[in-house]
N, C-alpha and C positions, 0 to 999 in steps of 0.2 A: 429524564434521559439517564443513561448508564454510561456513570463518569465517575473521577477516584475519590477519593473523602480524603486525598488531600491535593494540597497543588504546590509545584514547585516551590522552593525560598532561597535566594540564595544572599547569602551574607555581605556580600563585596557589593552587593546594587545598593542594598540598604543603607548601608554604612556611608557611600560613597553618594547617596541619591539625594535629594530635595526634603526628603522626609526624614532625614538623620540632622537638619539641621529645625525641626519644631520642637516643640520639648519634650518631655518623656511621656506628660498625662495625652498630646495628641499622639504618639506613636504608639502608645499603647490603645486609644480610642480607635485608630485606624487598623490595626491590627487585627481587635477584634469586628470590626465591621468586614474586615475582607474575609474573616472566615463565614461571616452573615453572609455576604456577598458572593461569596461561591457556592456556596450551598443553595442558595435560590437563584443557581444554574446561571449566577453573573448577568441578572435584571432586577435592577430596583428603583423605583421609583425616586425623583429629588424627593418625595413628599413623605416616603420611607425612611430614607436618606437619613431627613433632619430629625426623624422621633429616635435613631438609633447614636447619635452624634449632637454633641452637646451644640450650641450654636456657633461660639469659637471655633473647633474644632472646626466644624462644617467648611466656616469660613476660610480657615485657616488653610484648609485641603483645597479649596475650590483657587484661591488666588497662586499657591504655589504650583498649583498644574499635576496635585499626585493624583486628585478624582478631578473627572469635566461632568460635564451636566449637559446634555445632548438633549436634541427634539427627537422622536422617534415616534414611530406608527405603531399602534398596538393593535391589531388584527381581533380579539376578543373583542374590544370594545370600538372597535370602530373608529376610535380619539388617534391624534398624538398630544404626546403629554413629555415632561421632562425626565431622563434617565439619567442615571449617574453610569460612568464609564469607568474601568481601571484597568491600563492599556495591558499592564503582565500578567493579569487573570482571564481578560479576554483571548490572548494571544495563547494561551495554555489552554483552555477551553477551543476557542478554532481548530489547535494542533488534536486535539480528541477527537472531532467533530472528522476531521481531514481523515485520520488514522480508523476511524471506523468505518467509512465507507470505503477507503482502500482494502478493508479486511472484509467488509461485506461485498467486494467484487474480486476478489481474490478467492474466496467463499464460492458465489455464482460462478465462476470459471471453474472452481474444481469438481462441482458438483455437474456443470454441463459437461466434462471430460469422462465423468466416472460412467455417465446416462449413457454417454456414446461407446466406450467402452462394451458395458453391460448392453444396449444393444447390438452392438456388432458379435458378441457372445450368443447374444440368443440367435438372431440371425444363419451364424455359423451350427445351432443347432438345429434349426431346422430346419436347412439343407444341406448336408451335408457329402447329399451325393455333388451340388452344384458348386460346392467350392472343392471339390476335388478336381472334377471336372479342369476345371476353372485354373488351379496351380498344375496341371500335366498341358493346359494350353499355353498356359505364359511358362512354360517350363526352360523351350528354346528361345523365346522371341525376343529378341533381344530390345533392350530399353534406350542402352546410348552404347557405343564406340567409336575408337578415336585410335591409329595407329593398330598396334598390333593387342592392345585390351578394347574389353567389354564388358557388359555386365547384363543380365536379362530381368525380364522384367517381375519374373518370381523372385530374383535378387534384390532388384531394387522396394518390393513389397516387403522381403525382410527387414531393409533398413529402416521400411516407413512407422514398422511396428513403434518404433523409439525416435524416430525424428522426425521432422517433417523434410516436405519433400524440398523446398527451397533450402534449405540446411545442404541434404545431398546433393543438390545441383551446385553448389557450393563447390562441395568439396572435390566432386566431379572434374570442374573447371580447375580446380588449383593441383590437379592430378595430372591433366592434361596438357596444363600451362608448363609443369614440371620437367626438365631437362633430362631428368635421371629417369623418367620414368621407365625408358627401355627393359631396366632391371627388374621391373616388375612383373611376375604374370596373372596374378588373378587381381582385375577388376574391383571383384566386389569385398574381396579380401584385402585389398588396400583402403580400399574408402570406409570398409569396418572399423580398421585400425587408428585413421584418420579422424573421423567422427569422434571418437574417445574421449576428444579436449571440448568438441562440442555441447551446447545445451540438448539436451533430450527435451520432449515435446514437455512433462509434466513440470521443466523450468518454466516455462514462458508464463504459466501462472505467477512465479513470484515478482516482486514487485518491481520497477524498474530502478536505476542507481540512483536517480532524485529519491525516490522516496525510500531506498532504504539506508541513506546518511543519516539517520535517525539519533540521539542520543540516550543516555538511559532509561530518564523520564516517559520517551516516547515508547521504549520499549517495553515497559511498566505497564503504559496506557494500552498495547496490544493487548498482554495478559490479560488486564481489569476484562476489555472488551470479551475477550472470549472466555471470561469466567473462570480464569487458573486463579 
């Protein structure tokens, strides 16, 4: 899989963890087993485990709770068999695993935007008497009015260009709601101007606010994925 050649560390867990109180020959044995460990994409075998980590050590790690030893299902071979676990390497691995499929459907949405796009482009080119037609019909017809505005429906096709239509009915309504609106005369020139604060249509592709509280690390891990 396509993941970063290295994975977070941070100082204060260490210092602070279960594994700052072994002695130095296991913190150094464990050390270098999690860069073993991440690198074989965070699956190892107990039976791996023990040829990389002296037998102390092993032990050492298995009773204090820094690596667990889990049953798990291996799909190649058909078995389950014992795995070793290391909960801040898995948990950074997940976060990759998470953040690339958020970019490969973030990916799929902009590429179905751009399809539809470029078909509605060719479309318009190969008829071009029929969308002329077409905007001198909705030219008066009007789409929605309330009081003394309106707006028609060649108008409201303007604003579709860049927003969707739930967006403009939106803002429609909070136009209408609006006490001042007397002072208004054009319509579709207010709700232009309204719209402004709003998302346009090629927002909605980005991510939602869960998932873009992301930290640096995660932001790191977009890059790797898309090859910067």
């Amino acid at each position: 899989m396509s993941k970063l050649n290295w994975f977070k560390f941070t100082p204060s867990d260490w210092t602070m963890g279960k594994i700052s109180r072994t002695s130095l020959t296991i913190q150094g044995e464990f050390i270098r087993f999690c860069c073993i460990y991440w690198n074989k994409d965070c699956w190892i075998t107990e039976s791996t485990a023990k040829q990389e980590l002296s037998d102390k050590t092993f032990k050492t790690l298995i009773s204090r709770g820094v690596i667990k030893s889990i049953s798990a299902y291996t799909k190649i071979s058909d078995t389950t068999e014992q795995v070793i676990r290391i909960d801040f390497l898995d948990e950074q691995l997940d976060d990759i695993h998470r953040l690339k499929q958020i970019a490969s459907k973030a990916g799929q949405a902009s590429a179905e935007a751009r399809r539809k796009i470029k078909q509605n482009s060719t479309d318009v080119q190969r008829n071009p008497t029929d969308k002329i037609e077409k905007e001198k019909e909705n030219h008066n017809i009007l789409f929605r009015e309330f009081n003394h505005l309106s707006i028609t429906i060649a108008e409201n096709n303007k604003l579709l260009e860049e927003y969707s239509q739930e967006t403009i009915n939106q803002i429609l309504d909070s136009i209408e709601n609006y006490k001042q609106n007397v002072n208004y005369k054009s319509l579709y020139l207010t709700a232009k101007s309204w719209l402004r604060n709003q998302p346009k249509k090629i927002d909605n592709i980005r991510l939602n606010p869960a998932e873009q509280e992301i930290d640096n690390f995660a932001t790191n891990v977009m890059l790797k994925i898309k090859g910067k």
